[in-house]
C-alpha positions in Angstrom: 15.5 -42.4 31.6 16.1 -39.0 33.9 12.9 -36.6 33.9 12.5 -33.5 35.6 9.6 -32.6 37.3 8.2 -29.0 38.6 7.1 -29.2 41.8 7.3 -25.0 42.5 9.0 -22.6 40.8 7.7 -22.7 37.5 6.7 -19.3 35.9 6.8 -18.1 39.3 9.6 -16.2 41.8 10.4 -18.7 44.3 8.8 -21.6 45.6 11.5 -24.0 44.5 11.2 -27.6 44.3 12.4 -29.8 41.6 12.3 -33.3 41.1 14.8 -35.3 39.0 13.9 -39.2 38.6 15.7 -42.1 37.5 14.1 -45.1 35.6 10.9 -44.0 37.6 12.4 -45.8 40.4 14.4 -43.4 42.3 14.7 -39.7 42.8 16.1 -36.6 44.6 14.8 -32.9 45.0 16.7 -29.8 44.1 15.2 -26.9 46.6 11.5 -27.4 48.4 10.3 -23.9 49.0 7.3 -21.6 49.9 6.0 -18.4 48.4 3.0 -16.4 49.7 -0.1 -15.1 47.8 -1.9 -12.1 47.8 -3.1 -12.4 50.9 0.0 -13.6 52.7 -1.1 -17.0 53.0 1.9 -19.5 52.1 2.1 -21.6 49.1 4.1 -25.0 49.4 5.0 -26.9 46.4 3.6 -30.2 44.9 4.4 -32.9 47.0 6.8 -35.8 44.9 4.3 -38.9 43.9 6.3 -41.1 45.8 8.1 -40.2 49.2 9.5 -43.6 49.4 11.4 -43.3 46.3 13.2 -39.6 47.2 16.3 -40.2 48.3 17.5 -36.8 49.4 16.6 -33.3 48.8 19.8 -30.9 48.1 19.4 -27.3 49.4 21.2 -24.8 47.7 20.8 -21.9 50.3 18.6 -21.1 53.4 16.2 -18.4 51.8 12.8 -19.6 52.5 11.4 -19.6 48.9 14.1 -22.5 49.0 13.9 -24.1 51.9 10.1 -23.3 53.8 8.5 -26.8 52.6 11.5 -28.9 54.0 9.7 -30.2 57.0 6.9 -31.4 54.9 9.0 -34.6 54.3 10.1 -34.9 57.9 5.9 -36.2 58.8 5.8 -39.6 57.9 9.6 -39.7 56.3 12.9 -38.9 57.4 14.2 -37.7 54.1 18.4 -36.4 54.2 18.7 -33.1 53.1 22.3 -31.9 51.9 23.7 -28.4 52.0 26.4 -26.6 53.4 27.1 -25.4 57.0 26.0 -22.3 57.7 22.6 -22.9 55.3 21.6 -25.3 58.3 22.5 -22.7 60.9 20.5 -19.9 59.0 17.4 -22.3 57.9 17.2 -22.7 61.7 16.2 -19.3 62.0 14.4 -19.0 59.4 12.3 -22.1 59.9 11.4 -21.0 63.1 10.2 -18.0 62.2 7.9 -19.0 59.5 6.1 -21.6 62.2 6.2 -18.7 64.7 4.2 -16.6 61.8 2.2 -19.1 59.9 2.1 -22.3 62.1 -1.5 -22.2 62.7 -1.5 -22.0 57.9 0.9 -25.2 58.5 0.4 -29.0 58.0 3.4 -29.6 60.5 4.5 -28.2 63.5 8.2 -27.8 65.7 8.8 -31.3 65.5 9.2 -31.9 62.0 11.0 -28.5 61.9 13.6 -30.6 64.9 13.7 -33.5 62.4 14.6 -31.5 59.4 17.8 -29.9 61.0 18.7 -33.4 62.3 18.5 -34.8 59.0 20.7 -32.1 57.7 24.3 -33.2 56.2 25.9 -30.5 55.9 28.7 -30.5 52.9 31.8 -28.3 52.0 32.3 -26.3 48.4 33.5 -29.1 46.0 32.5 -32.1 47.9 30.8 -35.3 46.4 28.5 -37.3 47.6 26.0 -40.2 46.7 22.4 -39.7 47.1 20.9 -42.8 46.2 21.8 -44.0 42.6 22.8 -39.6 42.2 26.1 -38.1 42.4 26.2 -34.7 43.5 28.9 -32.1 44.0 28.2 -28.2 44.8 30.0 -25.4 44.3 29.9 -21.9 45.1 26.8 -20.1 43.9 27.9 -16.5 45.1 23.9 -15.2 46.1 24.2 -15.1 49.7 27.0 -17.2 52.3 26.5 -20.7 51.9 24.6 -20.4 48.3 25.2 -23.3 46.1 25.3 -24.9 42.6 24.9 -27.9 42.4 25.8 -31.2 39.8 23.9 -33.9 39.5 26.4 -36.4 37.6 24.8 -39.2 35.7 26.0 -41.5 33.1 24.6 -39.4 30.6 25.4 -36.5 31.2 25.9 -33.3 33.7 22.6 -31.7 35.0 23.8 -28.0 36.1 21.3 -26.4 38.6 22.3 -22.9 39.5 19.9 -21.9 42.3 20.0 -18.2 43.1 23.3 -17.7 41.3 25.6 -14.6 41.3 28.6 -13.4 39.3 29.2 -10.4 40.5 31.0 -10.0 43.7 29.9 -8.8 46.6 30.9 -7.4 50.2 29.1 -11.0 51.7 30.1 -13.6 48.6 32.6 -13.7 46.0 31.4 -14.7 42.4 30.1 -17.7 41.6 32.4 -20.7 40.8 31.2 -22.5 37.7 34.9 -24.3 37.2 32.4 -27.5 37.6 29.3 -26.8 34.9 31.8 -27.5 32.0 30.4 -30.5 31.1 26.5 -30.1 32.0 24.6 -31.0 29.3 21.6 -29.5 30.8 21.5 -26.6 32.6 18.2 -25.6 35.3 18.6 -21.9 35.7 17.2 -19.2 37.7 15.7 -16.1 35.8 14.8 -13.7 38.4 16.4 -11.1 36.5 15.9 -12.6 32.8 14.4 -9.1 31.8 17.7 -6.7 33.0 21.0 -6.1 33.4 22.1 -5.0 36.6 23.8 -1.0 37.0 27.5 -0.9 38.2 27.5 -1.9 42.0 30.0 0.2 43.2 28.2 3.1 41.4 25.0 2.2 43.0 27.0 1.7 46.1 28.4 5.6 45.9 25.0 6.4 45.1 23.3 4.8 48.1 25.9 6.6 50.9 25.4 10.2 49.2 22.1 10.2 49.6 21.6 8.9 52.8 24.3 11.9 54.2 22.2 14.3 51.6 19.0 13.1 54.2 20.4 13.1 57.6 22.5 16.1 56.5 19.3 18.1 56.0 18.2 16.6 59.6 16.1 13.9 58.6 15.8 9.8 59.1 16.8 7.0 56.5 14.7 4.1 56.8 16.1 1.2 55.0 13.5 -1.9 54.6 15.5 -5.3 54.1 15.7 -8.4 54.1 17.2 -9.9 57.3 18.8 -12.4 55.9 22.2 -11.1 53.6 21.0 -7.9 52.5 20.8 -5.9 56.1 24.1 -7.6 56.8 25.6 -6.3 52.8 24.2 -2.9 53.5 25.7 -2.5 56.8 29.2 -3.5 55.4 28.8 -1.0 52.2 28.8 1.2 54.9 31.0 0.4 57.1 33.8 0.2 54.2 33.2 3.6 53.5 33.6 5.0 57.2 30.0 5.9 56.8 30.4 9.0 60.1 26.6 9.1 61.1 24.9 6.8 63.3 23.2 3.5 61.9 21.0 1.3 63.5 19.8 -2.8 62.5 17.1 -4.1 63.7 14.9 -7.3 63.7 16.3 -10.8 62.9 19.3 -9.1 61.2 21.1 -9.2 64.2 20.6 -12.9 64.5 21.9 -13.3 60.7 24.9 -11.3 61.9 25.5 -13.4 64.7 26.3 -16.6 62.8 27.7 -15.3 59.5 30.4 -13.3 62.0 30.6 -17.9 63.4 31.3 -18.5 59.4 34.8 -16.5 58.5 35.3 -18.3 55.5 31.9 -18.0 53.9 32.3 -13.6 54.2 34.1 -12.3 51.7 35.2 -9.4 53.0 35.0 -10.7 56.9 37.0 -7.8 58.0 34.3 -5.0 56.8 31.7 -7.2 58.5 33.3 -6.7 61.3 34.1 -3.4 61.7 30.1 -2.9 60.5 29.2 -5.3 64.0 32.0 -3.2 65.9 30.4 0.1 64.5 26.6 0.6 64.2 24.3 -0.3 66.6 22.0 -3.0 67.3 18.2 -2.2 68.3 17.2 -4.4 71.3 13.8 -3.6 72.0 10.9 -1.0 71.9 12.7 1.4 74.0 15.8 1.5 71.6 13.4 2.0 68.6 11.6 5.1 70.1 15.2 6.2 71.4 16.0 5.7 67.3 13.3 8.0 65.8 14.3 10.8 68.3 17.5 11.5 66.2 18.7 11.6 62.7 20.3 8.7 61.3 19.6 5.6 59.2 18.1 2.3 60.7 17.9 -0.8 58.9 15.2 -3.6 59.4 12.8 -6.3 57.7 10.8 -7.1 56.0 12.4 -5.9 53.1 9.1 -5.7 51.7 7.2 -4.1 54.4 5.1 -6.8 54.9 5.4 -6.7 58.7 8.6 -6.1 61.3 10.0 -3.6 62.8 9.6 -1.8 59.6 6.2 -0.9 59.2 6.7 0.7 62.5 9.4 2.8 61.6 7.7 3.6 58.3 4.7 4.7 59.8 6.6 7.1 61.9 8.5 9.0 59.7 6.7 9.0 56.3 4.6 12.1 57.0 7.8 14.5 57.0 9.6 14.9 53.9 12.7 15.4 55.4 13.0 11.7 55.7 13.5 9.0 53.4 12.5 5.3 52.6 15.7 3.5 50.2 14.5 0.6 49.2 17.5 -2.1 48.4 15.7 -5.7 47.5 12.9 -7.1 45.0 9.5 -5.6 46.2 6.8 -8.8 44.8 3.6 -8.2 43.3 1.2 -7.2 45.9 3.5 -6.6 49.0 3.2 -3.0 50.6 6.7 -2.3 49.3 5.6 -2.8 45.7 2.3 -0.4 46.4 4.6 2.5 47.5 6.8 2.2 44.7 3.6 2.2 42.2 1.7 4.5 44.0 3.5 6.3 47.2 0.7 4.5 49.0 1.7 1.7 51.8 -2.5 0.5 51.5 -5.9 1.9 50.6 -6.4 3.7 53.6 -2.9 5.4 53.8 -2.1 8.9 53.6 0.5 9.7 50.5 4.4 9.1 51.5 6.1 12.5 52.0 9.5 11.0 53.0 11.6 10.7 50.2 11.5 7.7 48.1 14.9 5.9 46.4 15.2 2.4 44.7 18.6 1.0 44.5 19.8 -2.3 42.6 21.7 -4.4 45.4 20.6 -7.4 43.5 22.6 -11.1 45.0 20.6 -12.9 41.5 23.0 -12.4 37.9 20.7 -10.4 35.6 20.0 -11.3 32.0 23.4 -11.4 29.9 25.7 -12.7 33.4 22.6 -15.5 33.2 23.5 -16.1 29.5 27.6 -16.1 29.9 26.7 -18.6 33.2 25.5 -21.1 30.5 28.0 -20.7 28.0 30.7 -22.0 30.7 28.9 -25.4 29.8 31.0 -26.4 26.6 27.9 -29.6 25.9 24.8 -28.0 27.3 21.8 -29.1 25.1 19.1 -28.2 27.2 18.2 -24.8 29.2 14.7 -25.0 31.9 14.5 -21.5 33.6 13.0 -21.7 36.5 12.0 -19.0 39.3 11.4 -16.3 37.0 8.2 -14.6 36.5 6.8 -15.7 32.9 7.4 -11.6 31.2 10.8 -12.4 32.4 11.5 -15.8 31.5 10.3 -15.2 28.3 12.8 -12.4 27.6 15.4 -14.8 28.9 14.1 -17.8 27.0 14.2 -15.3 23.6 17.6 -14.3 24.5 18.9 -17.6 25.3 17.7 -19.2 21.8 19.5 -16.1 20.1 22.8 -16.1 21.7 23.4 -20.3 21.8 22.8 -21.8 18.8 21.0 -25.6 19.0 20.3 -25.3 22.6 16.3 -26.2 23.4 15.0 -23.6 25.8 12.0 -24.6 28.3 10.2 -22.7 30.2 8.1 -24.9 32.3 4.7 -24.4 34.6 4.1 -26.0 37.8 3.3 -29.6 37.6 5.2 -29.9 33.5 7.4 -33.2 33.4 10.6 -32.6 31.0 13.1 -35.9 29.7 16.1 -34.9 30.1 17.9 -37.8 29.0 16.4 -41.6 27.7 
């Protein structure tokens, strides 16, 4: 019998860790991620019963809802974890930084951080390997470089997990490749995006570079809040392809990001926008370049993408009080982040004066919103079973709805943390 349990990511945005078991005797782990709460303490996942019976855990990309609980099975275990090149390279970084922030929150330290990326076999698109009594293959998920889907192959059937999955292309990543999902017979999908359809990228691209020159035109400063890792590095190359004439700025551990995905040509889908984007704009090395930044007009871009520290509460708090400036925000603000509070109420916290900069929200979304969710699946031509995971549960439960109208005879689940499902006797 294969079962699947929840170990993070159920009803919830991130925190992904998923257990699939054999026979109760064996089993591996799709994703072992954090989240945060509302007071910016980390969440890990469940823990598997059994340590001695995971075999491996496969990582499908080096964001650290997906990857910030790996060293938790580098303590007492040396568990192999399986993903592609330039996730270990990435997850280096990120891993770092999340004991540099939260170490003291931690129950492990550098060490089983070390072990973790020494445990790391790192794979190719389309490669196979054995994990145990598992097959697995990945293939290209399309969210950020490196992203994967993977295919657990057993001899009852295909279980498709998508990850973060994307089928729209991109500056950084081509479209997902689901060639392989053909014959999954269940399908694990993300539903980040279960609720909406994304707008038209290149219109939100157009949209995003007038107004930025409508801002500096009129003598003012575009702040631009991201994500360091993919969506600083997309933003600088939508600008970059459109010979973007004013003077842009990254900051924080974006220019780390850029470093390596500029070592991994053939993950960048358009390498040569990249770049000319790292040839062009202008990395900020220190306190003196920021203060150097804020005495002209411009645009500078810098995490966090949700304002919930970096360089970017410092630039925020220096130009919201003139309304000849602007924040754009470009990535998914989370329940009770500073970048959700100004959205809902122009406010970054209780004791803040109102934002008088200008305030813009723009879809660059890397997830596949609702119906590109739905056509992912119906590459499948045997699925029987759907489980959405990472989704909050207003969206899943559009998705779920959806799902159950659109495929006919396919069982939707929609599982909580700690829910065991049989996916085949």
């Amino acid at each position: 019998m294969y079962s699947l349990k929840i170990l993070g990511g159920g009803q919830e945005v991130g925190r992904n860790s998923l257990e699939i078991s054999k026979d109760g005797s064996e089993s591996i782990m799709l994703d072992c991620g954090v989240n945060f709460d509302e007071k910016d303490m980390p969440r890990l996942p469940l823990q598997v019963a059994s340590p001695v019976k995971l075999k491996g855990i496969v990582v499908s990309h080096s964001h650290l809802d997906h990857t910030g609980g790996l060293p938790l099975y580098q303590i007492s275990t040396s568990i192999p974890i399986y993903g592609t090149q330039i996730t270990k390279q990435i997850s280096e970084l990120i891993l770092s930084d999340f004991l540099k922030l939260s170490g003291a929150m931690l129950p492990f330290e550098l060490r089983e951080v070390q072990k973790t990326l020494g445990n790391f076999i790192s794979l190719n698109y389309k490669d196979t390997v054995e994990v145990g009594g598992f097959t697995i293959e990945i293939t290209k998920a399309g969210h950020i470089p490196g992203s994967t889907l993977t295919i657990v192959k057993t001899e009852k059937g295909d279980i498709a997990y998508s990850g973060d999955i994307n089928t729209t292309e991109t500056k950084l990543s081509g479209p997902a490749d689901l060639s392989e999902v053909r014959d999954a017979k269940v399908f694990i999908i993300e539903g980040t995006y279960g609720k909406f359809n994304h707008p038209d990228r290149r219109k939100v691209e157009e949209d995003f570079v007038s107004k930025a020159k409508e801002v500096i035109e009129g003598g003012g400063i575009v702040l631009v809040p991201a994500f360091s890792l993919a969506r600083s590095q997309e933003i600088l190359s939508v600008l970059a392809e459109r010979n973007f004439e004013y003077d842009v700025y990254y900051d924080g551990m974006s220019k780390d990001m850029l470093r390596i995905m500029l070592q991994n040509k053939n993950e960048i889908n358009r390498y040569d926008i990249l770049v000319k984007a790292s040839e062009t704009f202008n990395p900020v090395r220190g306190w003196r370049d920021r203060k150097e930044v804020l005495r002209q007009k411009g645009l500078v871009i810098t995490g966090a993408g949700m304002l919930k520290g970096g360089a970017a509460v410092f630039y925020y708090k220096k130009i919201a009080d003139d309304k000849r400036n602007a924040v754009f925000m470009v990535g998914y603000q989370a329940e009770g982040t500073p970048g959700r509070r100004i959205l809902e109420t122009g406010m970054f916290d209780e004791q803040s004066p109102p934002l008088k900069a200008r305030l813009e929200l723009f879809d660059f979304s890397s997830h596949a919103g609702r119906d590109q969710l739905v056509d992912i699946i119906k590459h499948s031509n045997l699925v029987e079973k759907v489980i959405i995971v990472h989704s909050s549960i207003e969206s899943g439960k559009v998705l779920a709805k959806t799902i159950m109208e659109k495929l006919n005879g396919v069982n939707v689940y929609f599982p909580a943390e700690g829910d065991e499902i049989k996916l085949f006797d």
